[in-house]
mmCIF file of the N, C-alpha and C atoms, coordinates in Angstrom:
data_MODEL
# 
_entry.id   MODEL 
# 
loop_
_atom_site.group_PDB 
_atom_site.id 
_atom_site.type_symbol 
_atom_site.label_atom_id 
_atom_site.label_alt_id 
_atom_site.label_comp_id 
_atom_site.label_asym_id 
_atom_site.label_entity_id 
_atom_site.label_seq_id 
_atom_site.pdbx_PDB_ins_code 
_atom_site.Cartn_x 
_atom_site.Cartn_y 
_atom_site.Cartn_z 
_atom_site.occupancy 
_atom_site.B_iso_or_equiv 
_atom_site.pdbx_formal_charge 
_atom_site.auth_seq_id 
_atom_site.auth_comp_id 
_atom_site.auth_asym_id 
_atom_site.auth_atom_id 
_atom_site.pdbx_PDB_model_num 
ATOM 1   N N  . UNK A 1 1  ? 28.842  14.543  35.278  1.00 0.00 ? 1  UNK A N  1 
ATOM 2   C CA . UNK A 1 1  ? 28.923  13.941  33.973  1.00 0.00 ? 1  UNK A CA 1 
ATOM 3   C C  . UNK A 1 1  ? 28.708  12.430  34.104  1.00 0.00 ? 1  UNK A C  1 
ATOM 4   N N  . UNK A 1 2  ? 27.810  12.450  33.411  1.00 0.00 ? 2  UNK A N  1 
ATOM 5   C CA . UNK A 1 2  ? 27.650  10.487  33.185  1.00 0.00 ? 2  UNK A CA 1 
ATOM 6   C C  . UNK A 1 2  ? 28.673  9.841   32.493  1.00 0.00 ? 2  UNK A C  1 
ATOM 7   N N  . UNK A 1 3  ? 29.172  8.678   33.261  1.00 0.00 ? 3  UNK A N  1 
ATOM 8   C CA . UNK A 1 3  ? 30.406  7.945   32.745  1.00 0.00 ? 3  UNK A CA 1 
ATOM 9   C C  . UNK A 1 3  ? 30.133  6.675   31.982  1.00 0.00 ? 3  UNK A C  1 
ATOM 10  N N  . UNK A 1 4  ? 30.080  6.244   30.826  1.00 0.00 ? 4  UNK A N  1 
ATOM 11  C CA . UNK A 1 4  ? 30.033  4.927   30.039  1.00 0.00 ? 4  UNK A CA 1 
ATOM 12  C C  . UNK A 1 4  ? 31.174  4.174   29.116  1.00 0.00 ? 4  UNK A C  1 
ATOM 13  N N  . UNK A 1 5  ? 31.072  3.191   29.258  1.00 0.00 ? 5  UNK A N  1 
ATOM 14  C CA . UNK A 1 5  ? 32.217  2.792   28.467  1.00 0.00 ? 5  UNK A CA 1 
ATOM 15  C C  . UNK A 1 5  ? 31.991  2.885   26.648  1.00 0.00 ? 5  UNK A C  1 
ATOM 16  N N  . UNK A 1 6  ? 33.039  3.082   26.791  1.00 0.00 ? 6  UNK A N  1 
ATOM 17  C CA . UNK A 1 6  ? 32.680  3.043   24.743  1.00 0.00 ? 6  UNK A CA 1 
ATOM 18  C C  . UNK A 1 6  ? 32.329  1.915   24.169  1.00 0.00 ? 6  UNK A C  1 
ATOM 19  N N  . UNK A 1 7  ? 32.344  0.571   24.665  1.00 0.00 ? 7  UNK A N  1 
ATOM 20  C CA . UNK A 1 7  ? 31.600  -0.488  23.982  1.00 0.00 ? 7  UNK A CA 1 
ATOM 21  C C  . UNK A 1 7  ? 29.762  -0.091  24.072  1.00 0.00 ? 7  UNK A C  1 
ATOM 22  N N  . UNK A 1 8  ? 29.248  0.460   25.787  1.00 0.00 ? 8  UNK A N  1 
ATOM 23  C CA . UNK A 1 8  ? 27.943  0.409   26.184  1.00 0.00 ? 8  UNK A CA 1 
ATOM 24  C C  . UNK A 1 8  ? 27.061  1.642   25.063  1.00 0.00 ? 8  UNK A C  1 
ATOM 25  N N  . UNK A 1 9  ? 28.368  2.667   24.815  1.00 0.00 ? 9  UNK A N  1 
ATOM 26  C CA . UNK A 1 9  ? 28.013  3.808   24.032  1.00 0.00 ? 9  UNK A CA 1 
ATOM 27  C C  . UNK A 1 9  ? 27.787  2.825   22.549  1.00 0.00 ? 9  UNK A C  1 
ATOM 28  N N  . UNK A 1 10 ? 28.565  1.940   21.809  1.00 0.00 ? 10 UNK A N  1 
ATOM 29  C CA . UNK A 1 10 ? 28.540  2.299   20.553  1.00 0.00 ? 10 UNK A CA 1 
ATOM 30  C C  . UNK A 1 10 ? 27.165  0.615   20.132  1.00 0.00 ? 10 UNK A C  1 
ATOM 31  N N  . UNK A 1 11 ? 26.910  0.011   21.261  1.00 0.00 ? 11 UNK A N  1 
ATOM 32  C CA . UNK A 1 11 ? 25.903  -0.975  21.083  1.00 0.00 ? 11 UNK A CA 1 
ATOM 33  C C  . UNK A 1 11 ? 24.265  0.026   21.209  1.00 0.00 ? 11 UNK A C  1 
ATOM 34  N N  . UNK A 1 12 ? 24.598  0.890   22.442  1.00 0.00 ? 12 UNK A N  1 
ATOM 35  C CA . UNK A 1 12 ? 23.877  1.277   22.263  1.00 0.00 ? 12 UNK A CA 1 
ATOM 36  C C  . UNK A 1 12 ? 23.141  2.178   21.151  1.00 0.00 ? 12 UNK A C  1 
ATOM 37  N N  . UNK A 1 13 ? 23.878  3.280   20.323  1.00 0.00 ? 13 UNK A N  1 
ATOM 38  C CA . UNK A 1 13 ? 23.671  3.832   19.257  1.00 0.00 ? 13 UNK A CA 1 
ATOM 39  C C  . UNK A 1 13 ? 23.717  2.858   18.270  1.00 0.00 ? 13 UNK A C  1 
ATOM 40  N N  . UNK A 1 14 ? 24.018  1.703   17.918  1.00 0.00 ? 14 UNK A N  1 
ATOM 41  C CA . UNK A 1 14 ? 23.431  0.769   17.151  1.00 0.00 ? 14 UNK A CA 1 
ATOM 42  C C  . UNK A 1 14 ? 21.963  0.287   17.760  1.00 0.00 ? 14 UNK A C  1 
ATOM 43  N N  . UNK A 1 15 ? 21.606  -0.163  18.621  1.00 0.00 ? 15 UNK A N  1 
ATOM 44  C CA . UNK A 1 15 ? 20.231  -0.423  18.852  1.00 0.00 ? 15 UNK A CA 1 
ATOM 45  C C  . UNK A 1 15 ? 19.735  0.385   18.536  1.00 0.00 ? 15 UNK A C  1 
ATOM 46  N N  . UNK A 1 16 ? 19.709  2.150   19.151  1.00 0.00 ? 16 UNK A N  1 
ATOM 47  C CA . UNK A 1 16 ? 18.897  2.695   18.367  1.00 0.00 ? 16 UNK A CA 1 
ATOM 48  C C  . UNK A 1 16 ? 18.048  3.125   17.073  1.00 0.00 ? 16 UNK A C  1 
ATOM 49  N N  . UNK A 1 17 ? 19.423  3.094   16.227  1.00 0.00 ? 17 UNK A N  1 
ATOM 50  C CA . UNK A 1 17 ? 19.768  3.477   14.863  1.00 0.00 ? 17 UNK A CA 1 
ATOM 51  C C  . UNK A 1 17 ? 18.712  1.531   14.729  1.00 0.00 ? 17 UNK A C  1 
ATOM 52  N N  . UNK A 1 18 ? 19.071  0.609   14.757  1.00 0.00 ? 18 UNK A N  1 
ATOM 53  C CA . UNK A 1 18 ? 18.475  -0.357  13.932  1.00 0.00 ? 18 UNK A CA 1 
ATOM 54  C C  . UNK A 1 18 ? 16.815  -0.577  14.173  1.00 0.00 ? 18 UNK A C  1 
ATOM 55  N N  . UNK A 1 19 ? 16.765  0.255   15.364  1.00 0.00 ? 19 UNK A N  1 
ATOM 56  C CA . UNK A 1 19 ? 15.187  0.180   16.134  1.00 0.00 ? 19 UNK A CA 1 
ATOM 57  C C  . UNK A 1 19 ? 14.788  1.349   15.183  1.00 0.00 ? 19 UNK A C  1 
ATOM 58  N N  . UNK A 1 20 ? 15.275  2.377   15.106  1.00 0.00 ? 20 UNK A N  1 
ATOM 59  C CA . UNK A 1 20 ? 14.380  3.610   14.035  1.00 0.00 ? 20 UNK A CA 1 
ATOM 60  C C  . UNK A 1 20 ? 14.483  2.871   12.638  1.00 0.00 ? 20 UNK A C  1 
ATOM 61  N N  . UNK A 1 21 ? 15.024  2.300   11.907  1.00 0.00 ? 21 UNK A N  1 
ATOM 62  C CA . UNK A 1 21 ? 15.264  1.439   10.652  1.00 0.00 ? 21 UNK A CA 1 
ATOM 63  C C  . UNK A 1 21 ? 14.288  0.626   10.886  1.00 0.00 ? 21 UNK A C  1 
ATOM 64  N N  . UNK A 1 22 ? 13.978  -0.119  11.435  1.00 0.00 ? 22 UNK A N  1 
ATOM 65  C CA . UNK A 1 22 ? 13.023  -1.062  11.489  1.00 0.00 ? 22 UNK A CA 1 
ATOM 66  C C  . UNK A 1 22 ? 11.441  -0.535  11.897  1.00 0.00 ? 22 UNK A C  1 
ATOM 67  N N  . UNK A 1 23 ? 11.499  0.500   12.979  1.00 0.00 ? 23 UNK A N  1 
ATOM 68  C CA . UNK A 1 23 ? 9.947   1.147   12.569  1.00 0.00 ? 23 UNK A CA 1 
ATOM 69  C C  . UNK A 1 23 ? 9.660   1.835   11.168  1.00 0.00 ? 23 UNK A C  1 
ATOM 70  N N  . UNK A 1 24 ? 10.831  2.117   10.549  1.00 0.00 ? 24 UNK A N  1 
ATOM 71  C CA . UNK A 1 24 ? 10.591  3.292   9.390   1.00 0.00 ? 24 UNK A CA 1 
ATOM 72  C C  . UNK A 1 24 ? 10.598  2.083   7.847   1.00 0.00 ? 24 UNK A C  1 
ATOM 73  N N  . UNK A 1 25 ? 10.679  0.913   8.291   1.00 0.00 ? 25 UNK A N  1 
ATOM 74  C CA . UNK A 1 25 ? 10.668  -0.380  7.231   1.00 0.00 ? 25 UNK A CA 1 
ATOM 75  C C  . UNK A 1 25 ? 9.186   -0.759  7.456   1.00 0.00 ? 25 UNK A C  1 
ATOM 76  N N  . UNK A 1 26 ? 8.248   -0.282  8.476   1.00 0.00 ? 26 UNK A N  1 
ATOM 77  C CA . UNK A 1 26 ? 7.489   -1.370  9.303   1.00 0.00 ? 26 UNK A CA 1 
ATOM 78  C C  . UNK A 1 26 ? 6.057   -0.562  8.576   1.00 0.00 ? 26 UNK A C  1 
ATOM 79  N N  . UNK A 1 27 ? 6.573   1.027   9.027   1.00 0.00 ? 27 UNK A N  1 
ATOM 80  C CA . UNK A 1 27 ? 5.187   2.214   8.692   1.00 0.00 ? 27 UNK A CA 1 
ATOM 81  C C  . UNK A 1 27 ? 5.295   2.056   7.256   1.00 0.00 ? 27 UNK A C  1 
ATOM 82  N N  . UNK A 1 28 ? 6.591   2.064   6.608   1.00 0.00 ? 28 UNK A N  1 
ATOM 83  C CA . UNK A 1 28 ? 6.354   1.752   4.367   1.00 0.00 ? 28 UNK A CA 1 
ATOM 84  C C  . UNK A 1 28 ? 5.421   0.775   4.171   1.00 0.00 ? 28 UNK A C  1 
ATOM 85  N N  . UNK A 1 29 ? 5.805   -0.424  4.498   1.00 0.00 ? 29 UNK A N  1 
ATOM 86  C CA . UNK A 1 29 ? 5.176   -1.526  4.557   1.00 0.00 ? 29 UNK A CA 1 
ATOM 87  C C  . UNK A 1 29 ? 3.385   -1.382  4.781   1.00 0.00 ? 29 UNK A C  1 
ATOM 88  N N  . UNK A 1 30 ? 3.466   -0.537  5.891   1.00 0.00 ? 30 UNK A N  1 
ATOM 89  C CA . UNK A 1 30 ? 1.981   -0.114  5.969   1.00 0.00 ? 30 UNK A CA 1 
ATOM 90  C C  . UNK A 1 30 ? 0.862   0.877   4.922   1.00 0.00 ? 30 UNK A C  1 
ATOM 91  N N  . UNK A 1 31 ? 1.890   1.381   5.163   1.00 0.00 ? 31 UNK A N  1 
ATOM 92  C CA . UNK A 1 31 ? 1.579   2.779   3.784   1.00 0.00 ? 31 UNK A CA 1 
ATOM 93  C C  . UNK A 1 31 ? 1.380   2.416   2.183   1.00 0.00 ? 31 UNK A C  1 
ATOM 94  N N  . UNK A 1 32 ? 2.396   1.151   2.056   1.00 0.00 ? 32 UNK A N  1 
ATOM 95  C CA . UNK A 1 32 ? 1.881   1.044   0.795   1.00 0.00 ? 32 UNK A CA 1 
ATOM 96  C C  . UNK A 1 32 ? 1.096   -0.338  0.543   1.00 0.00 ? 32 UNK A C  1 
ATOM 97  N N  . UNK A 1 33 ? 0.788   -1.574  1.826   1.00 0.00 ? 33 UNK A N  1 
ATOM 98  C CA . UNK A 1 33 ? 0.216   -1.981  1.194   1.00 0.00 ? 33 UNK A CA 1 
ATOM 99  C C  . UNK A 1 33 ? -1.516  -1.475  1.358   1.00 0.00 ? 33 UNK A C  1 
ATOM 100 N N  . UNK A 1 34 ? -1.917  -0.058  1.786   1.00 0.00 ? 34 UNK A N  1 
ATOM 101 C CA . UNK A 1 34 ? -2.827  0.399   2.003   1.00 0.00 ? 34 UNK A CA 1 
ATOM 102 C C  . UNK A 1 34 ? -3.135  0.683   0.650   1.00 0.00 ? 34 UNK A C  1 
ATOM 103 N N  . UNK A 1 35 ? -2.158  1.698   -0.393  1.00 0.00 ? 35 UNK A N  1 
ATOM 104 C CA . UNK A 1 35 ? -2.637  2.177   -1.483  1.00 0.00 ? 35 UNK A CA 1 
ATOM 105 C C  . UNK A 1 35 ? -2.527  0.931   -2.431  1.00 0.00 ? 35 UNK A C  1 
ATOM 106 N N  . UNK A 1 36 ? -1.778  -0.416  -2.192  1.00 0.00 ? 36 UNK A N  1 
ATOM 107 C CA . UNK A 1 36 ? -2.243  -1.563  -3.266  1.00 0.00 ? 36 UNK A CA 1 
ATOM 108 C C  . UNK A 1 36 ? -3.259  -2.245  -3.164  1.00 0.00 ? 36 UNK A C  1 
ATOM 109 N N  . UNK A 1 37 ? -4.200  -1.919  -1.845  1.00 0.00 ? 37 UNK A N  1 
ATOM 110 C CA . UNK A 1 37 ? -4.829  -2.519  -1.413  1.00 0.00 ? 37 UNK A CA 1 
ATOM 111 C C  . UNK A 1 37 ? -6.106  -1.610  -2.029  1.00 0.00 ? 37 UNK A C  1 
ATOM 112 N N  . UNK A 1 38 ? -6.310  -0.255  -1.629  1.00 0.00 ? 38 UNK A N  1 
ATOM 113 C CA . UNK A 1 38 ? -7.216  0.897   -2.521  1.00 0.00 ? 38 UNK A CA 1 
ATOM 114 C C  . UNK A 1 38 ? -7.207  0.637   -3.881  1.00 0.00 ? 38 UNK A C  1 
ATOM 115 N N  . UNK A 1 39 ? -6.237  0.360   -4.476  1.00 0.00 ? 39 UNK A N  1 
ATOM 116 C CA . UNK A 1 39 ? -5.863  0.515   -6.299  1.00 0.00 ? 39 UNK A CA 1 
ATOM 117 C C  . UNK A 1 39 ? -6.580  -0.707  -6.759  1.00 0.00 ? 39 UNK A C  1 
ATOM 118 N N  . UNK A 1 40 ? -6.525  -1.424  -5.954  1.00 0.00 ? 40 UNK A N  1 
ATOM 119 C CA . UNK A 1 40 ? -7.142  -3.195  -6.812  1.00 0.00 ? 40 UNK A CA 1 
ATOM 120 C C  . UNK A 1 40 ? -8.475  -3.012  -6.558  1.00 0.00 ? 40 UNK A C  1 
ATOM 121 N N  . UNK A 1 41 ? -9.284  -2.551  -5.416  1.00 0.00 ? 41 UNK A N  1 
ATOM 122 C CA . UNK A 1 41 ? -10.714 -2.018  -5.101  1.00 0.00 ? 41 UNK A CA 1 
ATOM 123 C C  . UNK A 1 41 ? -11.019 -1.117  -6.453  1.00 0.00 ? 41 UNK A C  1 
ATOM 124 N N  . UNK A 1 42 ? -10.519 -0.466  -6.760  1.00 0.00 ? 42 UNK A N  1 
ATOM 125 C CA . UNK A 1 42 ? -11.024 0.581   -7.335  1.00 0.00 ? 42 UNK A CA 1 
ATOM 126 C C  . UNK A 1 42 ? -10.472 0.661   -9.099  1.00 0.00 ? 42 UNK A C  1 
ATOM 127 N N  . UNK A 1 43 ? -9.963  0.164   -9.807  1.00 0.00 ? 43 UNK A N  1 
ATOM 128 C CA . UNK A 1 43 ? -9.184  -0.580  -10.817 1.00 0.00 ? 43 UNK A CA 1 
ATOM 129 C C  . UNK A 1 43 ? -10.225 -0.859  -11.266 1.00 0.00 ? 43 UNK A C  1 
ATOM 130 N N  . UNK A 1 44 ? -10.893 -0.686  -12.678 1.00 0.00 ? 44 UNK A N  1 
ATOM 131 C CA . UNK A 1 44 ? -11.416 -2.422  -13.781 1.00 0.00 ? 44 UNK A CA 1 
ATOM 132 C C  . UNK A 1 44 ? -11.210 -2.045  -14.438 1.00 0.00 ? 44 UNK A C  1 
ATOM 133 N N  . UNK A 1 45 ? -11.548 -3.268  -15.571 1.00 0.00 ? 45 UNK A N  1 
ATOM 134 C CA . UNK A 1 45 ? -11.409 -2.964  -16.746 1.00 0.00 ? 45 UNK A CA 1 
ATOM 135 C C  . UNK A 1 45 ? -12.285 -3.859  -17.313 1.00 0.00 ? 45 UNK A C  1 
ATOM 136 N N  . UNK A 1 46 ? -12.931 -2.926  -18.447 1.00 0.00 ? 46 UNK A N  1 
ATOM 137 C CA . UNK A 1 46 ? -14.083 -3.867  -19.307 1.00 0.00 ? 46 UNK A CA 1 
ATOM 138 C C  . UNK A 1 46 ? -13.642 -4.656  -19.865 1.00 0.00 ? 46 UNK A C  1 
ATOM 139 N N  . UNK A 1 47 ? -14.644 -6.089  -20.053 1.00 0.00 ? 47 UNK A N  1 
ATOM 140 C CA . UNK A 1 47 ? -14.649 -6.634  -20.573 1.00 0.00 ? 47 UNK A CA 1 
ATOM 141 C C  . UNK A 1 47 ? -14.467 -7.119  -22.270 1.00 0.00 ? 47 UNK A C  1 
ATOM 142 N N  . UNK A 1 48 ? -15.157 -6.093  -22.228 1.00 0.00 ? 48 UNK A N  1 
ATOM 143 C CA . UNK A 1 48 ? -15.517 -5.813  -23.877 1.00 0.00 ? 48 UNK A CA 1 
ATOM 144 C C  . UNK A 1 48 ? -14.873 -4.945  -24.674 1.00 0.00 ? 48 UNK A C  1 
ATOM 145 N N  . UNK A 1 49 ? -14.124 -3.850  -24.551 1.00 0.00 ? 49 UNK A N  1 
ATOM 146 C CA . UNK A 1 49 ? -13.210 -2.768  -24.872 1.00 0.00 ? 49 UNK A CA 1 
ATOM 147 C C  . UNK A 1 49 ? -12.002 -2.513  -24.320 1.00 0.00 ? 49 UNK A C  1 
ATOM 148 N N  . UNK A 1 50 ? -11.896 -3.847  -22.743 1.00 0.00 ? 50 UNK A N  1 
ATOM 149 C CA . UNK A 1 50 ? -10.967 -3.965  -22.428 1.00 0.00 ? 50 UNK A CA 1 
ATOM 150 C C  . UNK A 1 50 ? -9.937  -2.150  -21.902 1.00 0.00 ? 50 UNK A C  1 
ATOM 151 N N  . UNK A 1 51 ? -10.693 -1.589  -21.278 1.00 0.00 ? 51 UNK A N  1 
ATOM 152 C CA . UNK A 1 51 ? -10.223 0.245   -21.278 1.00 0.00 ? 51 UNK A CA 1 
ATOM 153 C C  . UNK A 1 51 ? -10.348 -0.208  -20.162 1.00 0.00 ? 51 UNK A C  1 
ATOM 154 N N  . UNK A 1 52 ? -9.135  0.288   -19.122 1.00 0.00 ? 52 UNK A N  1 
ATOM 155 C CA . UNK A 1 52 ? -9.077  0.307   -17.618 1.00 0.00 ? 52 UNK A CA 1 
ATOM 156 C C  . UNK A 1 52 ? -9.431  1.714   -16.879 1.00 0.00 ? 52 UNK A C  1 
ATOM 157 N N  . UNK A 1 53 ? -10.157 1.762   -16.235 1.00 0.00 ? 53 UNK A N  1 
ATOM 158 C CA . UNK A 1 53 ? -10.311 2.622   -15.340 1.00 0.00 ? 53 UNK A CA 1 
ATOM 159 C C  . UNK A 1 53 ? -10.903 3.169   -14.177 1.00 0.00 ? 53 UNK A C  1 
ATOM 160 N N  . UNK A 1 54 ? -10.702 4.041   -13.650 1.00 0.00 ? 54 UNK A N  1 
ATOM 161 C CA . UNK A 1 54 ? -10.617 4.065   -11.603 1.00 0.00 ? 54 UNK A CA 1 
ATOM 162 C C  . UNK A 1 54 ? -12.712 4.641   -11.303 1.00 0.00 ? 54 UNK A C  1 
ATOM 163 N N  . UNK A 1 55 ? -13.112 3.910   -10.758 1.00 0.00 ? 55 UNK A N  1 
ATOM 164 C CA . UNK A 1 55 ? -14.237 3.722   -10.372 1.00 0.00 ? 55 UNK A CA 1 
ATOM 165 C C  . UNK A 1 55 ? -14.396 2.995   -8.872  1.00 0.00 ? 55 UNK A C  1 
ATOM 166 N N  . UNK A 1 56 ? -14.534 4.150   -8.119  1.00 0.00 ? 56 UNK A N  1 
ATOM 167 C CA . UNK A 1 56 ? -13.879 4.209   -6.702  1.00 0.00 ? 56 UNK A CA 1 
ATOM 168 C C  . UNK A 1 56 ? -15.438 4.163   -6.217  1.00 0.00 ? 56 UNK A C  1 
ATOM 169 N N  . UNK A 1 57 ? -16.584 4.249   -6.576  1.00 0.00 ? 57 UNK A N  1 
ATOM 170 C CA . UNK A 1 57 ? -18.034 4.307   -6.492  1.00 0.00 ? 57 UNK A CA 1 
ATOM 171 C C  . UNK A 1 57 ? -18.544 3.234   -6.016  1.00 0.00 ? 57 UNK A C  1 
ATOM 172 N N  . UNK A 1 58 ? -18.208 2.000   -7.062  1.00 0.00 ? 58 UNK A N  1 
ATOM 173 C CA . UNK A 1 58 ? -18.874 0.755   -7.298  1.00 0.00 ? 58 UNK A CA 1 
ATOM 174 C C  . UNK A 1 58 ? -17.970 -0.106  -6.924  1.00 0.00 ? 58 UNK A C  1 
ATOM 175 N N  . UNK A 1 59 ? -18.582 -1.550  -6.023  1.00 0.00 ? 59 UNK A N  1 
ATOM 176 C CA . UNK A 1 59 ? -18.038 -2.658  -5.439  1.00 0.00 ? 59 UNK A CA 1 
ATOM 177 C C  . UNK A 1 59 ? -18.133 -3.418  -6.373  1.00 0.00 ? 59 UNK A C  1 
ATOM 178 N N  . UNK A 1 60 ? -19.551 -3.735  -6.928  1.00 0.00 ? 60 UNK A N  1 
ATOM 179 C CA . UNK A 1 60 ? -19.860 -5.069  -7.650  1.00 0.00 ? 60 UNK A CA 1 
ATOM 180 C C  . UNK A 1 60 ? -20.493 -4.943  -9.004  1.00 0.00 ? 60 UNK A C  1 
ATOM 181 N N  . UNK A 1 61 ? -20.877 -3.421  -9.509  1.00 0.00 ? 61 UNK A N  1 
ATOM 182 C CA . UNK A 1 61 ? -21.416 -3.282  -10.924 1.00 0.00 ? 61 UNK A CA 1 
ATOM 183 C C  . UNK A 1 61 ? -20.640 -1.853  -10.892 1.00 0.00 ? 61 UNK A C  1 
ATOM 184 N N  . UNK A 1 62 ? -20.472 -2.025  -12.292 1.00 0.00 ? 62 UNK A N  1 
ATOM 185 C CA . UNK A 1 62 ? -19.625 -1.047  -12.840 1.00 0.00 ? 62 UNK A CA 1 
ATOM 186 C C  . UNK A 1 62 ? -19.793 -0.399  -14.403 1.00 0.00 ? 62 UNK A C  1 
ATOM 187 N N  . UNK A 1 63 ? -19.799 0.686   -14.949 1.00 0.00 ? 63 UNK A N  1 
ATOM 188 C CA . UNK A 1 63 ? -20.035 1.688   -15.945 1.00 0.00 ? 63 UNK A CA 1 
ATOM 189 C C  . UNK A 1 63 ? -18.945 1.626   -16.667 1.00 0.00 ? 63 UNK A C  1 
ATOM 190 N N  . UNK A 1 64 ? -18.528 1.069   -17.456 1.00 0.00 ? 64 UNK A N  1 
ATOM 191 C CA . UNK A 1 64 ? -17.365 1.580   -18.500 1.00 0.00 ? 64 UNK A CA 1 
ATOM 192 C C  . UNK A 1 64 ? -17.682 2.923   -19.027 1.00 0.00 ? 64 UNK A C  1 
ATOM 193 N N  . UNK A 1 65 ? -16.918 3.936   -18.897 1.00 0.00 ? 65 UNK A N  1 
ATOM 194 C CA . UNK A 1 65 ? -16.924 5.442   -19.369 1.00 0.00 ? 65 UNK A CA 1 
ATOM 195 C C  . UNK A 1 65 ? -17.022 5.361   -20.560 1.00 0.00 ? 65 UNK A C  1 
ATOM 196 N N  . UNK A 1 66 ? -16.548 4.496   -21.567 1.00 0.00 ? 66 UNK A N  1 
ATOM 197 C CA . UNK A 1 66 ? -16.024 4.376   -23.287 1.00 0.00 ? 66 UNK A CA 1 
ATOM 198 C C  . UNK A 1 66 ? -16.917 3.926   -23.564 1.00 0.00 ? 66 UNK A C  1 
ATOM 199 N N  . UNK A 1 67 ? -17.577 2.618   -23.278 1.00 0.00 ? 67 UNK A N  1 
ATOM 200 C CA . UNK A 1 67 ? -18.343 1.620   -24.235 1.00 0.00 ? 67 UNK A CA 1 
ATOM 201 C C  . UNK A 1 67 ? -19.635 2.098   -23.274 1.00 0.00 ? 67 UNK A C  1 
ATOM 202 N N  . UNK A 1 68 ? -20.123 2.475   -22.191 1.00 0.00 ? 68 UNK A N  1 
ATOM 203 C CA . UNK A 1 68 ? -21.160 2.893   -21.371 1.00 0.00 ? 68 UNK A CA 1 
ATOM 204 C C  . UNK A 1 68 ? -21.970 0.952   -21.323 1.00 0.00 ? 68 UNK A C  1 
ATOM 205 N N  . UNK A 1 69 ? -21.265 0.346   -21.177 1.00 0.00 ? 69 UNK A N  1 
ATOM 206 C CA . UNK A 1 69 ? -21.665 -1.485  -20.848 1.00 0.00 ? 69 UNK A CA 1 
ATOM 207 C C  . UNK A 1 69 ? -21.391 -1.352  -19.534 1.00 0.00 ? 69 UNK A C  1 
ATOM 208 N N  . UNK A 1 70 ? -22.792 -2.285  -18.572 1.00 0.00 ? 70 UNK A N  1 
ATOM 209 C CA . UNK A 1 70 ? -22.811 -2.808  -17.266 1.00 0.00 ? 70 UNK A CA 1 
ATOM 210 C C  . UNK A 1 70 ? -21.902 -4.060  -16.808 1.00 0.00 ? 70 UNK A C  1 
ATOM 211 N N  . UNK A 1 71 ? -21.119 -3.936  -16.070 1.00 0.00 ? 71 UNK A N  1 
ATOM 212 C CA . UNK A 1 71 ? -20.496 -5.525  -15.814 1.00 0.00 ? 71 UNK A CA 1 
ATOM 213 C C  . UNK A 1 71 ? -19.986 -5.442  -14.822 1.00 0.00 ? 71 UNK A C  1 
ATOM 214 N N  . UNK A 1 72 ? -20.017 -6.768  -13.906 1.00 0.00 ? 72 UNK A N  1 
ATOM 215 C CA . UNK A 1 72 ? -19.599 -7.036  -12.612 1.00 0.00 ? 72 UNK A CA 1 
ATOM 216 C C  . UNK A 1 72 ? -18.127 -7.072  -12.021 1.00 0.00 ? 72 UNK A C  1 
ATOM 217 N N  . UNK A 1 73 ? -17.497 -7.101  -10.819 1.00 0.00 ? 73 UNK A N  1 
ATOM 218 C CA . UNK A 1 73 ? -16.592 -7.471  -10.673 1.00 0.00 ? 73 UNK A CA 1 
ATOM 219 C C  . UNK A 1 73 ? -16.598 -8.752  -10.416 1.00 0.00 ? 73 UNK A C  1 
ATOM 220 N N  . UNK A 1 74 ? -14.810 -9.484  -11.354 1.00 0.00 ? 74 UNK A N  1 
ATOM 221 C CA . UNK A 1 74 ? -15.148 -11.540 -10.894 1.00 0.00 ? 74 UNK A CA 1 
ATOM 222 C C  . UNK A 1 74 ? -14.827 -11.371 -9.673  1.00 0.00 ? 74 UNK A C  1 
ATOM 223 N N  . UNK A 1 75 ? -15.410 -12.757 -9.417  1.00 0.00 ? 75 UNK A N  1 
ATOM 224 C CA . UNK A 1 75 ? -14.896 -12.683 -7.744  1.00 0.00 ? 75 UNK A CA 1 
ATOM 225 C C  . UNK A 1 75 ? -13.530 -13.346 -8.147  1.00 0.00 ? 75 UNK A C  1 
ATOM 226 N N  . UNK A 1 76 ? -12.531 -13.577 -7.027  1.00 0.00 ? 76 UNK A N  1 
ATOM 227 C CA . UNK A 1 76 ? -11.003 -13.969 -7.086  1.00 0.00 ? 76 UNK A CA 1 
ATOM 228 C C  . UNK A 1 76 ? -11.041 -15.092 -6.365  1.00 0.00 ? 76 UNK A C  1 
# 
């Protein structure tokens, strides 16, 4: 039987526990700024009718579905 003291035991199950907390803070962080990062790519909204919607196709010209008007994305 392996012998440890109960201080080495209970630092240690805190390191662990704050090391899995902190990868599982680290991968969210990743995960979502992936889909805010997809959503703003793919997001417009016309100009002219002002109707938002997902057009995952086009970088720099874009189809409004409603008003069927051509228009660019601004640059930022």
């Amino acid at each position: 039987m392996i012998k440890i003291e109960l201080n080495f035991a209970v630092a240690l199950y805190l390191l662990i526990s704050i090391l899995i907390l902190l990868l599982w803070i680290r991968f969210e962080h990743i995960k979502t700024s992936k889909t805010k990062n997809q959503k703003h790519t793919t997001l417009w909204q016309c100009p002219l009718c002002f109707y938002v919607y997902v057009d995952s196709r086009s970088e720099t010209i874009s189809r409004c579905p409603k008003c069927n008007t051509l228009h660019k994305r601004e640059k930022k």
